[in-house]
Phi, psi and omega in degrees: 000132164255217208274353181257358166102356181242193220298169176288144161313329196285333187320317181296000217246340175303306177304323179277337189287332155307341196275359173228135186308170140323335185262336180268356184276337214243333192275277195268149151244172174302055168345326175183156149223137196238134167234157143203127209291114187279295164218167177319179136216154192255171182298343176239013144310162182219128204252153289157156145224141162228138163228164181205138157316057173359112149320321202266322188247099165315313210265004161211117220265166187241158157221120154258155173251104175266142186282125248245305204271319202260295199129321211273130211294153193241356177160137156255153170219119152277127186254157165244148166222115181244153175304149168292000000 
């Protein structure tokens, strides 16, 4: 949490990273990552994640996070991923 009461930035960045297994965490690493954060969120929101595959790039997923209660999407992300 930060000093105005909602999640810390780094969180979001936890939340896409959850959104992949272990095997795919021990299997790939990151090449890059982008969020960008749309409105806050508080510690007793409850966030939605969608993830989806680049048609184009096998090796790079998009995640969003929504706020459960409002609707309203709380941060994007594109992940990149290359093999170990």
């Amino acid at each position: 949490m930060d000093f105005n009461g909602h999640i810390n930035n780094s969180k979001y960045v936890d939340y896409a990273m959850d959104c992949f297994d272990v095997e795919n965490h021990k299997k790939y690493g990151v090449k890059s990552i982008e969020i960008n954060y749309i409105v806050e969120a508080l510690p007793e929101d409850v966030l939605v994640l969608y993830k989806a595959v680049s048609p184009a790039n096998k090796n790079s997923s998009y995640i969003e996070g929504t706020n459960e209660k409002s609707g309203k999407v709380v941060f994007k992300s594109q992940i990149e991923f290359e093999e170990k």
